[in-house]
C-alpha positions as CSV (number, residue, x, y, z in Angstrom):
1,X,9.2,14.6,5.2
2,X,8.3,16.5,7.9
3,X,5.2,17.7,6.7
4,X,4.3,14.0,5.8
5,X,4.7,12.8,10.0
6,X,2.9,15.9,11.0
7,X,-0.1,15.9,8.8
8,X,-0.8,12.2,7.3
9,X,1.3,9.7,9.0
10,X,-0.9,7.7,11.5
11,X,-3.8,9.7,10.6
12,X,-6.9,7.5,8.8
13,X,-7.8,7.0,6.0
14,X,-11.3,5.9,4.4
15,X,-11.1,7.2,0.5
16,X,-10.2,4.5,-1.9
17,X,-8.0,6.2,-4.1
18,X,-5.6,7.7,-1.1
19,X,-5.9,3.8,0.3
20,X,-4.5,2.7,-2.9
21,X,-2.1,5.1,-3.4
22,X,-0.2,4.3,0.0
23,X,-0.9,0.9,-0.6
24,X,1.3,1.3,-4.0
25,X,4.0,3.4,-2.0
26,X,3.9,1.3,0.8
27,X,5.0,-1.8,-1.1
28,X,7.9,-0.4,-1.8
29,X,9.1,0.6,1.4
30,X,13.1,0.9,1.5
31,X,15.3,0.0,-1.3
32,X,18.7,-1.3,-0.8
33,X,20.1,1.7,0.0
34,X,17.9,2.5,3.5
35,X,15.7,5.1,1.6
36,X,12.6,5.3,2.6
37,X,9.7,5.1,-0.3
38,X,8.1,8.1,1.6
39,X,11.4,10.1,1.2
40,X,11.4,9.9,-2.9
41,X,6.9,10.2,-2.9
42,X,7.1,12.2,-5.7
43,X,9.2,10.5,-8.0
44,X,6.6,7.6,-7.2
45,X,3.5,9.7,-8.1
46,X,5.2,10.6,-11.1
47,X,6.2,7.4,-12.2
48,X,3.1,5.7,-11.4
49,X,0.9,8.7,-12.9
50,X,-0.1,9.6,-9.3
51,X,-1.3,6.2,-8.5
52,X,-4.4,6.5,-11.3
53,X,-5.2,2.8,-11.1
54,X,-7.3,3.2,-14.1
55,X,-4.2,4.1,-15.9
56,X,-1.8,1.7,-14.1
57,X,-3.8,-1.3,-15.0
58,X,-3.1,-0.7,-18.5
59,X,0.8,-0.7,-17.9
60,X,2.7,-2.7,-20.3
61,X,6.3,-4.2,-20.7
62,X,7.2,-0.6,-22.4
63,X,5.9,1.3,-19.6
64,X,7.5,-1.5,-16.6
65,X,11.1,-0.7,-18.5
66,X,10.6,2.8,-18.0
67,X,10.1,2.6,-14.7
68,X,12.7,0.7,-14.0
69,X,14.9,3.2,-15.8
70,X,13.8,6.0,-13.1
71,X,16.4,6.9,-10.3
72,X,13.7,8.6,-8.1
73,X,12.3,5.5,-7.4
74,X,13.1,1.8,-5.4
75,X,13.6,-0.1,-9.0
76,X,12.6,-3.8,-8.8
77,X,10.6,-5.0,-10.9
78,X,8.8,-7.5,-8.6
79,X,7.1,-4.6,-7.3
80,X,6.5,-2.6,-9.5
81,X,4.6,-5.7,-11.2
82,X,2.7,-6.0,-8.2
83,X,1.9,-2.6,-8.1
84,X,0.2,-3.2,-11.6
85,X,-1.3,-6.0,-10.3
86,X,-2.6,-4.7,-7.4
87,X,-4.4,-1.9,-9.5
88,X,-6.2,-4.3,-11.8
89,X,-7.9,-6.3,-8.2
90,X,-8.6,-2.7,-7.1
91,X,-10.6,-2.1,-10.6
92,X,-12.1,-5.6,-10.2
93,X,-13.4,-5.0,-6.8
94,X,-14.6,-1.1,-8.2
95,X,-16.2,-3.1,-10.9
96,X,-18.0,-5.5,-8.5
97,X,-19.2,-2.8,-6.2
98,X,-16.9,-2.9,-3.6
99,X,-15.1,-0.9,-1.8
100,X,-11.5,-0.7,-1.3
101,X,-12.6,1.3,2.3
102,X,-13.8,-1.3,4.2
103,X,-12.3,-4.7,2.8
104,X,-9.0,-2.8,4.3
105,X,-10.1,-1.8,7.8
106,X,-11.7,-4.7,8.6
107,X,-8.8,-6.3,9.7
108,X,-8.2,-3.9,12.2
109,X,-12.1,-4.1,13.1
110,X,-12.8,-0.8,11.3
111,X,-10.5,1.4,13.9
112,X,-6.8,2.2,14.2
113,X,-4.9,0.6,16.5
114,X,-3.5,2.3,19.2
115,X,-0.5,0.7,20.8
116,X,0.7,1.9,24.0
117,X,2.6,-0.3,26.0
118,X,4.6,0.8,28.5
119,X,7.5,-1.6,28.9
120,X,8.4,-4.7,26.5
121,X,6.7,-7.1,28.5
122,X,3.5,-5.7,27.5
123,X,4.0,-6.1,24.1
124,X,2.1,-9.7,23.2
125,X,4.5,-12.1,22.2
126,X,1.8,-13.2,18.9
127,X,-0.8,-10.8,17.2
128,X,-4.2,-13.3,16.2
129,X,-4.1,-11.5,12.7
130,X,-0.8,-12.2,11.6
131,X,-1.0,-16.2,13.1
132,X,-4.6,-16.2,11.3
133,X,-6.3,-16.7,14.2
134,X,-8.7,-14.2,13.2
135,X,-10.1,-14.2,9.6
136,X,-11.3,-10.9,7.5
137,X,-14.4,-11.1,6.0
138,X,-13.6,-10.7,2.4
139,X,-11.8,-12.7,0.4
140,X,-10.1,-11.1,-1.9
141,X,-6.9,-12.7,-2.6
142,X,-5.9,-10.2,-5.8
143,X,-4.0,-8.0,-3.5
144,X,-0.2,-8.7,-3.2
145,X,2.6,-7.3,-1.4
């Protein structure tokens, strides 16, 4: 875990396949119990045959029970049907020639954001993006969280 905070989290990213992948582990975030989906990473990239889309897209009911059957992992079916889902719209947009790259960081205008407030009051009380003040520029509504 430590390794993880010191060497990838908050660092960018711009390859499609490492976007995907956190986006898979990312949907998962905590299960019930407070453990974080970072915390059990490889029982995810073994599960989810290190977040190949190619080969999660291809997942069927046999394959979504044995997930659900693994311990390693946060096991709800919900998401692990989005996660499925969300590799077949990342092979749709592969297949139309997009990238996964930039439909992502444009909605942080291509660059991380760097938050650094120094008391509460200077933390806004309403981000544009979440109120959909600004839009993206893509489309793409295959994605799900």
């Amino acid at each position: 875990m430590i390794a993880y905070h010191d060497t990838e989290w908050g660092v960018p990213v711009h390859d499609d396949r490492k976007l995907f992948g956190k986006l898979v582990l990312d949907g998962f975030q905590r299960d019930y119990r407070g453990r974080s989906s970072c915390a059990s990473r490889d029982a995810f990239l073994k599960a989810f045959d290190g977040f190949n889309p190619d080969k999660m897209a291809r997942y069927d009911a046999r394959r979504v029970a044995k997930i659900l059957r693994d311990p390693g992992i946060v096991r709800n079916k919900q998401k692990v049907k989005s996660a499925i889902g969300n590799a077949r719209a990342f092979l749709k947009m592969k297949d139309a020639g997009e990238s996964f790259d930039p439909f992502l960081w444009q909605f942080v205008g291509g660059r991380p954001k760097v938050n650094a407030w120094k008391t509460l009051r200077g933390v806004p009380a309403r981000n544009q993006r979440i109120n959909g003040d600004e839009q993206g520029s893509s489309s793409n509504k295959d994605f799900v969280s």
